[in-house]
C-alpha positions in Angstrom: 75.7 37.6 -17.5 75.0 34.7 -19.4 71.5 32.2 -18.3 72.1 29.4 -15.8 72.0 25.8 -16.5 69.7 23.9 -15.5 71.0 21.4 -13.8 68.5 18.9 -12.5 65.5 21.5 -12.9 62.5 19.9 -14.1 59.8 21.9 -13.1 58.9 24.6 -16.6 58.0 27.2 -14.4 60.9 27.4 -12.5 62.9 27.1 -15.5 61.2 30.1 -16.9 60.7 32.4 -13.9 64.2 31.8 -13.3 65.6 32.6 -16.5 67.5 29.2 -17.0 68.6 28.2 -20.3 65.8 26.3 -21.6 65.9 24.1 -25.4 62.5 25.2 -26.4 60.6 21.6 -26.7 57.0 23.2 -27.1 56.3 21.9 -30.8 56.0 18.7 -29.1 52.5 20.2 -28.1 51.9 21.1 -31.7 52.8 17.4 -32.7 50.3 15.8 -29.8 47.5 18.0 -30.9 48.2 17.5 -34.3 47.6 13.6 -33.7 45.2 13.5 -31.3 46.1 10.2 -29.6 44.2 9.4 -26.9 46.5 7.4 -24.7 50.1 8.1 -25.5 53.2 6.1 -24.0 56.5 7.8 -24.5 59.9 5.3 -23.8 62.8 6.9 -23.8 65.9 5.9 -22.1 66.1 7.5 -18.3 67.2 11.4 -18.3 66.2 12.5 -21.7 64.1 15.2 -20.9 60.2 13.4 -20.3 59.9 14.8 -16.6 60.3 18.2 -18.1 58.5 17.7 -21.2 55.3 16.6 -19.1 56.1 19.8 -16.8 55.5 21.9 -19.7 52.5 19.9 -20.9 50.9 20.7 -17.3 51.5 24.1 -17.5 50.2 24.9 -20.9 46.8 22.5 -20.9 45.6 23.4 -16.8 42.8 25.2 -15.6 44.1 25.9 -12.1 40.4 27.5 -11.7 42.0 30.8 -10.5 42.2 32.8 -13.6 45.2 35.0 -12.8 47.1 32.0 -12.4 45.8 30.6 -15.8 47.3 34.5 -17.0 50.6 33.6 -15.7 50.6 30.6 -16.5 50.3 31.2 -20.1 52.9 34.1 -20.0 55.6 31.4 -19.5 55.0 30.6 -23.3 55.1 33.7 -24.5 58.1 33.9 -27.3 58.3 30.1 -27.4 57.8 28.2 -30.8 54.2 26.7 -29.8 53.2 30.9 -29.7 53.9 31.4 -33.3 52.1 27.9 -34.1 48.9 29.9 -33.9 45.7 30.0 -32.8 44.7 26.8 -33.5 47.2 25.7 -30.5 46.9 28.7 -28.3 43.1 28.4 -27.8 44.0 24.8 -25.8 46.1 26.7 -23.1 44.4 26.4 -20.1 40.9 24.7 -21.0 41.4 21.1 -19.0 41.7 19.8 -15.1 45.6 18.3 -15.0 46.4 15.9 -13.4 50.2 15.2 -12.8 51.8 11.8 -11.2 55.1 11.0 -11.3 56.1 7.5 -10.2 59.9 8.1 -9.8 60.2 7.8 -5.9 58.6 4.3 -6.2 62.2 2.8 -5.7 62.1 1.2 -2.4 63.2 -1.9 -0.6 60.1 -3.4 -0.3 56.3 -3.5 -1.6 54.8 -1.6 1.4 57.0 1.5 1.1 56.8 1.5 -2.1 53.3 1.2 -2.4 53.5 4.3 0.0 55.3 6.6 -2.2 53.1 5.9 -4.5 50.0 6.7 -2.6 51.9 9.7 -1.2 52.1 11.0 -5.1 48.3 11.0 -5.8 47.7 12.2 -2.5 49.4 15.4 -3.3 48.0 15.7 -6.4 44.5 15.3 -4.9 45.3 17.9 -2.1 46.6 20.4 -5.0 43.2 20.4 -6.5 41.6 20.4 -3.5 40.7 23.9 -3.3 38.5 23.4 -6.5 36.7 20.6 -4.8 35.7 22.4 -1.5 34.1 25.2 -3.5 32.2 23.1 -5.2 31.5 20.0 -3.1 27.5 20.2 -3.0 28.3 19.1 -7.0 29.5 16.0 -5.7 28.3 13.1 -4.1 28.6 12.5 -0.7 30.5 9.3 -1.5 32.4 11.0 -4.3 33.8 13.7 -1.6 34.1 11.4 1.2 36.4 9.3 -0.8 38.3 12.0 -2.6 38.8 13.7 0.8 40.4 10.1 2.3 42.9 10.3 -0.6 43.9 13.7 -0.1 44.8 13.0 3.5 46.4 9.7 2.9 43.5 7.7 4.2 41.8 5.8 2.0 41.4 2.4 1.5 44.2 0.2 -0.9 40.3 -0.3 -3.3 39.7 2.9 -3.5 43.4 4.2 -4.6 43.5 2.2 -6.8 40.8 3.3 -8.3 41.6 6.8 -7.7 42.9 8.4 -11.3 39.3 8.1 -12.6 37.7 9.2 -9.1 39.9 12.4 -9.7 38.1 12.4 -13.5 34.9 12.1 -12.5 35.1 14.7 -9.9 36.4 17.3 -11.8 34.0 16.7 -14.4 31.0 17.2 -12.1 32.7 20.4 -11.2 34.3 22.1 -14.3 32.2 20.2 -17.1 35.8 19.7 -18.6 37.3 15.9 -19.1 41.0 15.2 -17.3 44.4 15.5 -18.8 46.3 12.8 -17.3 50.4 13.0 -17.6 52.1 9.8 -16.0 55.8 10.4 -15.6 58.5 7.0 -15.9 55.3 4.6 -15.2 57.7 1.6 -15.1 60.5 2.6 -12.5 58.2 1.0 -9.2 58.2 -2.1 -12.0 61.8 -2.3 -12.2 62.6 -1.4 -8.8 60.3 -4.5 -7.9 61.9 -6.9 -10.3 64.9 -6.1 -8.9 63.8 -6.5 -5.1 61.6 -9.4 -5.6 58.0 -8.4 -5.1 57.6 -7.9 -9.5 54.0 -9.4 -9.5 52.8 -7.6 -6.9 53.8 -4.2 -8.1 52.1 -5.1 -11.3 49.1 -6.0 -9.8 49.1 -2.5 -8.4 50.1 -0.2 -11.4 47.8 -2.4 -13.4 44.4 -1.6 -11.8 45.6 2.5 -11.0 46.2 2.6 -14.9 43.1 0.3 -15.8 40.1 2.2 -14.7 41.6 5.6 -15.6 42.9 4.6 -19.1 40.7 1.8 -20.7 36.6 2.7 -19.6 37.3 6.3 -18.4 34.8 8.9 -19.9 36.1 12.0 -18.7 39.8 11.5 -20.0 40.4 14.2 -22.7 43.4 12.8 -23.2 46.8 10.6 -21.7 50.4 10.9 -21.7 52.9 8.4 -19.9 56.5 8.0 -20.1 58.8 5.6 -19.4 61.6 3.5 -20.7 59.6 0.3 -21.8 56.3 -0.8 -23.5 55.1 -3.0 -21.1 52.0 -5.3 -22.0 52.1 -8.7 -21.1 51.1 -8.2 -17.7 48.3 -6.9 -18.9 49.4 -3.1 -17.7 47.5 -1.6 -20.9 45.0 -4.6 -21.6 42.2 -3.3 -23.9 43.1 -0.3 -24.7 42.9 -0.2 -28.3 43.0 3.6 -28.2 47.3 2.4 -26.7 49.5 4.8 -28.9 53.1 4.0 -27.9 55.6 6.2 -29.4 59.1 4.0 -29.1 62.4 5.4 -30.4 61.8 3.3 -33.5 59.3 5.9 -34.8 60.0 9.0 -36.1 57.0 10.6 -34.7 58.0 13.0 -31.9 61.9 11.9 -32.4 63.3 15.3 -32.2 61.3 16.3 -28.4 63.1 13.9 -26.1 67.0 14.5 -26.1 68.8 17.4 -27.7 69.5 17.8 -31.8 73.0 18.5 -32.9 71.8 22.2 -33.7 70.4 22.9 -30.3 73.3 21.5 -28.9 75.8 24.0 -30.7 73.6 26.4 -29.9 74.0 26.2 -26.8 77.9 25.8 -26.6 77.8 29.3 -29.0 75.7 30.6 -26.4 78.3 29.8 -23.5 81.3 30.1 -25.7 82.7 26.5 -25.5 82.6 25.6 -29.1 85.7 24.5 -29.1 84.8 21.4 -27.2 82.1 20.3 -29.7 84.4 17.1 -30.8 84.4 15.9 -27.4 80.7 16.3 -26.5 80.3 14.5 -29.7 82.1 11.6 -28.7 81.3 11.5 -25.4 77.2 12.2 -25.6 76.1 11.5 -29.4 75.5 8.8 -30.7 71.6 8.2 -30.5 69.3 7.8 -33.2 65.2 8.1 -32.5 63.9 7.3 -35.9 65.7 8.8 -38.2 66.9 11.8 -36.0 70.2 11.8 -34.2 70.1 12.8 -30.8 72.2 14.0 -27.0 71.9 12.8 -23.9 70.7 16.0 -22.6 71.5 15.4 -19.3 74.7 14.5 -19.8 75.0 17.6 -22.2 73.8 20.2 -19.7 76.5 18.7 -16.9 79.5 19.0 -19.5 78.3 22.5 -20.1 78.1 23.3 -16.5 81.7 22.1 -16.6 83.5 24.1 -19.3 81.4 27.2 -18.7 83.8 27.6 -15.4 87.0 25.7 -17.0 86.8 25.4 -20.7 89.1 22.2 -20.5 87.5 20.4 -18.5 87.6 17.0 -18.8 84.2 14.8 -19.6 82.9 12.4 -16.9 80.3 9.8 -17.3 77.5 12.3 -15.7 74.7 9.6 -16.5 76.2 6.4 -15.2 74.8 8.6 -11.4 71.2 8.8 -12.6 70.4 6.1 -14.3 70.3 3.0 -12.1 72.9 0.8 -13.5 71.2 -2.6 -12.3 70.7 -3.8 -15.6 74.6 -3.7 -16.5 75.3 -5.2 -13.6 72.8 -7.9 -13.9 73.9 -8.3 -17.3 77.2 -9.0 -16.5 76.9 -11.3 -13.2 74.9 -13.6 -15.4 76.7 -13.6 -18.7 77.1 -17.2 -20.2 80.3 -17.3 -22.7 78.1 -16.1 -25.6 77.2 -13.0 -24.0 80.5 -12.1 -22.7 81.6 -12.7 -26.4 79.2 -10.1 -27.3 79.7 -7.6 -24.9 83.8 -7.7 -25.7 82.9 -7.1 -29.5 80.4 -4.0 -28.7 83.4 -2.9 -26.2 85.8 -2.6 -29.8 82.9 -0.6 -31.9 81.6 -3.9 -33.4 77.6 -4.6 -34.1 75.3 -7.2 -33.0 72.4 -7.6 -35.2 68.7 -8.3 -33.0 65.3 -8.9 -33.8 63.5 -5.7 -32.4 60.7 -7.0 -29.7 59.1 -3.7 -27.9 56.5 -5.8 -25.9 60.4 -6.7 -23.6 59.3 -6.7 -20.5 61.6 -6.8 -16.9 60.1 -10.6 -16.5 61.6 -11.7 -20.0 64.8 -9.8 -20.0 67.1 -13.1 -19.8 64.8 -15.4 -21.2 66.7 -15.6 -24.0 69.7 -13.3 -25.6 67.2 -11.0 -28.3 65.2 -10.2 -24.7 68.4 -9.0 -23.1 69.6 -6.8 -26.5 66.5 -5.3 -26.9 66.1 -4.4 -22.9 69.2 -2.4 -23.3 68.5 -1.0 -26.6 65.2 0.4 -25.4 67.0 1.7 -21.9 69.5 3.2 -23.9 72.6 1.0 -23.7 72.7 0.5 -26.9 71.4 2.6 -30.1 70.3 1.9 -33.8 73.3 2.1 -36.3 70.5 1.5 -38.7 67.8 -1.3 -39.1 66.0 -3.6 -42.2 63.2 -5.4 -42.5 63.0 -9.7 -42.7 61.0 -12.2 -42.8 58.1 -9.9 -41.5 60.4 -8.7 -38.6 62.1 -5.5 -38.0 66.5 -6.5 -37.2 68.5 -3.6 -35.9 72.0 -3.2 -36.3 72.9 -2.3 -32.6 76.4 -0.8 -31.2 77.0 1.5 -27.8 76.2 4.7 -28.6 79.0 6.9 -27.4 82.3 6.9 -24.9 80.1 7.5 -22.2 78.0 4.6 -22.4 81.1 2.6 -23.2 82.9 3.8 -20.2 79.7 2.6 -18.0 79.9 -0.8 -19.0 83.9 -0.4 -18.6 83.5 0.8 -15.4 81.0 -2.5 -14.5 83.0 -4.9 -15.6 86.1 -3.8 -13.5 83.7 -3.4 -10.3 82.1 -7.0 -11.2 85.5 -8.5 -12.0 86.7 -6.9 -8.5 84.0 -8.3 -6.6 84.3 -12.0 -8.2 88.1 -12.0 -7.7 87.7 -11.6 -3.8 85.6 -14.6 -3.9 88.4 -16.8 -5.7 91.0 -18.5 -3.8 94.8 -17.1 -5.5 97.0 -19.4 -2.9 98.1 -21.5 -6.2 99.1 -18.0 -7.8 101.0 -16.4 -4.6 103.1 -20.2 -4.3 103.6 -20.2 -7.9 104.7 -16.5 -7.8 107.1 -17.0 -4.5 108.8 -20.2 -6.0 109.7 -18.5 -9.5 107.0 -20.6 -11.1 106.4 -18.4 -14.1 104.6 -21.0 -16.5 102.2 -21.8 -13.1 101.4 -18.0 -13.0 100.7 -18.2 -16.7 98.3 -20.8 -16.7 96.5 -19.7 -13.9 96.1 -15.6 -15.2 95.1 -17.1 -18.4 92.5 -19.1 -17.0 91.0 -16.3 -15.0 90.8 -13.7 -17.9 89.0 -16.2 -19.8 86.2 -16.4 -17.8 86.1 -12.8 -17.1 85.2 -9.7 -19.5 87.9 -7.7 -21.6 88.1 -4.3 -23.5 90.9 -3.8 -25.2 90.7 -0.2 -26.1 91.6 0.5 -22.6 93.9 -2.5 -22.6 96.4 -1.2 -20.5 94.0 0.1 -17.8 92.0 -3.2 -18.0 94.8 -5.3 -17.6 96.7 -3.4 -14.6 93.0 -3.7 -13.0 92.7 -7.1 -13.8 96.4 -8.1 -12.4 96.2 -5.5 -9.0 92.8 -6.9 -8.3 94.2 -10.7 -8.0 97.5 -10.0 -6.1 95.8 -7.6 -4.0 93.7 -11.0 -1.8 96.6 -12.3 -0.3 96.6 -11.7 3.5 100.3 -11.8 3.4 101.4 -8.8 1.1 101.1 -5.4 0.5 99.9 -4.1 -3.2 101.1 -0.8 -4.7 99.9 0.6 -7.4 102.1 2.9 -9.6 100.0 3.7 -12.6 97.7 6.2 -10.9 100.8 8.3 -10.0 102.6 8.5 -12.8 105.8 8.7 -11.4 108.0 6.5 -13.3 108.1 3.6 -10.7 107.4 -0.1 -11.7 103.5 -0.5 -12.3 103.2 -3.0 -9.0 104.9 -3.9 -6.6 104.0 -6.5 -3.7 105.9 -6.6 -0.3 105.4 -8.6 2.5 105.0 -6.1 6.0 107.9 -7.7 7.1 111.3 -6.0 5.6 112.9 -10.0 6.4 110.1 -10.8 4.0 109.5 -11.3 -0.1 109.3 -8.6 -2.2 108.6 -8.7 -5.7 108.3 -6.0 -8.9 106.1 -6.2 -11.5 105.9 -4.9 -15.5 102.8 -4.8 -17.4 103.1 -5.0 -21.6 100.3 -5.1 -23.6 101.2 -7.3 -26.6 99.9 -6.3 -30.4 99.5 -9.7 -31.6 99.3 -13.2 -29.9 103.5 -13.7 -31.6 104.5 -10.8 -29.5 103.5 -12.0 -26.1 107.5 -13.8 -25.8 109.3 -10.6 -26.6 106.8 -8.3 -24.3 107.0 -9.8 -21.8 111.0 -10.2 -21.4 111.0 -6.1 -22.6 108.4 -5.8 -19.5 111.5 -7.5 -17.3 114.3 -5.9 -18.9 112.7 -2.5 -18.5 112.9 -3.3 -14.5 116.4 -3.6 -14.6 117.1 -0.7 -16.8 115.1 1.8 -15.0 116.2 0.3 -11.8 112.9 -0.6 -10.3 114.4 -2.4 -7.4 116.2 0.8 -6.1 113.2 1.8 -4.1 112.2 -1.4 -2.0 116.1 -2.0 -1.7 116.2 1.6 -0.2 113.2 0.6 2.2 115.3 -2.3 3.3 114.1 -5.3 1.3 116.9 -8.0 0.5 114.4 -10.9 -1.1 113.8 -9.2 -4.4 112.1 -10.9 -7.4 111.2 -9.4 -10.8 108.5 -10.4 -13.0 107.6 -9.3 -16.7 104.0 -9.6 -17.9 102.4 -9.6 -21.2 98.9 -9.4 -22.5 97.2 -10.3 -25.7 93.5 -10.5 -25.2 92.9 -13.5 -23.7 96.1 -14.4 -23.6 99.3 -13.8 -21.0 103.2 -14.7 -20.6 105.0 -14.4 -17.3 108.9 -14.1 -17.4 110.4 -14.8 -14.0 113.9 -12.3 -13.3 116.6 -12.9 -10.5 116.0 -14.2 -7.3 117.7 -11.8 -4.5 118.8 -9.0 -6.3 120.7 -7.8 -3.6 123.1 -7.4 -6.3 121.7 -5.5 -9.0 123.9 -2.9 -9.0 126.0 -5.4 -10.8 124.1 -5.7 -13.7 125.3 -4.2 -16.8 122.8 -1.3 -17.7 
């Protein structure tokens, strides 16, 4: 019986206990030892394997103060790489107080309750010490307790939180003689929910005095680890801490910890028996470089995995476009000036934009100008490194999407954001163009509309039947149908008033190769109606006012061809 995956497990114990595949990460332990940073920030894009990485860290440094537990605790190592590192390593496991805050659930509608899931987190971590502390309380003093008492039971003062990382310090030392590990997990999500929700300052205010006290003048901090997606410093988050090591996916530095290598990933689909799909997980969840190493989106790896194992052709999905919070597309796109749309329609194709790397980006600056906005997605994982130079004492990247399923993300964006500004447009110029057999009307008022929206064209077809169904489909007056989706060898759309008395008309969709073949595509998109008889169906439903229309597509360009008028005739017509 082969090991389950482990889907959305991020706790290493359970992972272990439970026998789950795991990709052994533990020379990332080797790694932080090895460099001894003080403070260290971790970005990485969301779902690349830091919740699980500080998991482990937790497990391997703590001195839960019971030792049987530090004995089990240690057992979940045992034939993992960090083992064979040697004693050197070994000795650390179990020697410090951890203490463990994830920030995640800080994604609320407004300051308060986010500011409550916050206190909530090191309220739990408080009470999960607190054992320790009642044994030993008389070490403390009577303020110390009283105050680290009010935090465990969700009490205490907004002052006091937020000074409450190095209260936890300063306790445990006084207890265990040992300084604090701290591990901070996705620091910056309560800072990008609150951009997003309107209370940014204020959320910064608060994550910038929890961090300050604990980070800059603590003396009982053995050491720091935070994660998150950006290196955020203007608002003075870090400020003074010269001891700051931030480890970006510029650097080559830990690159091969966060995400999964090519030869873990075949690994795995030897160990599950799915090598045959390795093109496709390729394509669809390659495609990042951190430093110099090229790297998976694990999570995306582990949920095409759990796929095949049960149906080796499966088909791939966008798994990551449901955990990552796709507001930054979507704000991307709803405020895209002509430049930017430009931009995004050449990444769309496999093109590259070339940026000036800024890692101080921060949620305030993101559209302050265009290198803000590129690097903010480069850094969240939008976008990845093709390769990068050095100029005029500046590092550029060369910056594409990195795989199908990023790609399809943003396709899938667009076609929602072109959806929802289409139902704000008024089409009664396109439906009285349409009803009078007004075909160079209809022209000029499609091509107008797809140049002010967003195109990809390797998708053309799809794009284009999305683009056209999504306009006809605000009239109040007609019915849309939709024939792609079924594949049935209808018409691609046809529109038909409730009324059988009522119009009725057919529509053929071409995508043109070239801008000289929009003529001929779109009077083969017309001919094809009346060869394949199109008009057979709706005739059959009862409709007499029948009109055909042929459509072509080039880009930004389109041709309507207007058919017949009341085909109640078409049998007629020499096939």
């Amino acid at each position: 019986m082969k090991k389950a995956l482990p889907v959305g497990v991020e706790n290493f114990e359970d992972i272990v206990k439970s026998e789950y595949y795991y990709v052994d990460k533990t020379m990332f332990i080797k790694e932080l030892l090895d460099l001894k940073g003080k403070v260290n920030l971790f970005t990485r894009p969301r779902r690349f394997g830091k919740t699980l990485n500080l998991s482990m860290l937790r497990y391997f440094f703590e001195d839960t103060g019971h030792e049987k537990r530090n004995e089990q605790n240690k057992s979940l190592f045992q034939g993992m790489k960090i083992i064979e590192a040697g004693e050197n390593y070994t000795s650390q496991m179990g020697r410090y107080p951890v203490f463990e805050l994830t920030l995640k659930s800080a994604k609320q509608e407004d300051y308060d309750t986010a500011y409550y899931m916050i206190q909530n987190a090191v309220s739990m971590e408080f009470e999960r010490h607190r054992g320790i502390v009642e044994s030993k309380k008389e070490m403390l003093s009577f303020k110390e307790y009283k105050q680290y008492t009010a935090i465990a039971e969700g009490e205490a003062e907004d002052k006091i939180v937020r000074n409450s990382l190095q209260l936890f310090c300063q306790c445990m030392y006084k207890i265990t003689g040992k300084n604090t590990v701290i591990l901070i997990d996705e620091y910056d999500v309560p800072l990008e929910n609150a951009y997003f929700r309107g209370f940014y300052e204020k959320m910064v205010g608060f994550i910038r005095s929890l961090f300050e006290a604990a980070l800059k003048t603590n003396q009982y901090l053995q050491f720091a680890v935070i994660t998150g997606c950006l290196r955020i410093s203007k608002e003075s988050i870090f400020t003074g801490l010269n001891h700051l090591n931030i480890i970006s996916v510029l650097d080559k530095k830990y690159s091969e910890h966060f995400g999964f290598t090519e030869q873990e990933v075949l690994q795995m689909m030897s160990y599950y028996e799915v090598e045959s799909r390795f093109s496709t997980m390729k394509e669809w969840y390659d495609g990042y470089l951190f430093g110099d190493t090229e790297v998976y989106n694990p999570w995306s790896v582990i949920k095409f995995l759990y796929d095949l194992y049960s149906d080796v052709e499966a088909y791939p999905h966008p798994y990551w476009i449901n955990t990552s919070s796709n507001d930054i597309i979507k704000d991307l796109i709803a405020r895209a000036d002509r430049e930017t749309k430009g931009q995004i329609e050449t990444l769309l194709v496999g093109g590259i934009l070339d940026i000036q790397v800024h890692e101080e980006v921060t949620y305030g600056d993101m559209h302050s100008n265009g290198e803000n906005l590129w690097n903010f997605l480069y850094f969240t994982g939008y976008l990845t490194k093709e390769s990068e130079y050095f100029k005029e004492s500046s590092i550029f990247l060369r910056a594409r999407i990195p795989n199908v399923e990023v790609k399809t993300i943003y396709q899938n964006t667009i076609l929602n954001w072109m959806k929802a500004t289409i139902k704000k447009e008024d089409f009664h110029d396109l439906y009285r163009a349409m009803e009078d057999g007004n075909a160079q009307r209809m022209t000029d008022i499609l091509n107008g509309q797809l140049f002010r929206t967003i195109s990809f064209y390797d998708s053309a077809e799809n794009f284009y039947h999305g683009f056209l169904t999504g306009i006809l489909s605000q009239s109040e007056n007609y019915l849309v149908q939709s024939n792609r989706e079924t594949g049935n060898g209808r018409s691609d759309i046809m529109v038909k008033s409730p009324s059988l008395r009522g119009r009725s008309f057919i529509v053929e969709v071409k995508v043109s190769d070239s801008i000289d073949d929009l003529d001929k595509d779109a009077e083969k998109a017309l001919q094809q109606i009346y060869d394949k008889r199109y008009m057979e169906e709706l005739r059959a439903e009862g409709y007499r006012k029948i009109d055909c229309y042929g459509i072509s597509f080039f880009r930004k360009d389109c041709e309507v061809r207007f058919g017949e008028r009341n085909m109640i005739n078409f049998r007629n017509i020499d096939v």
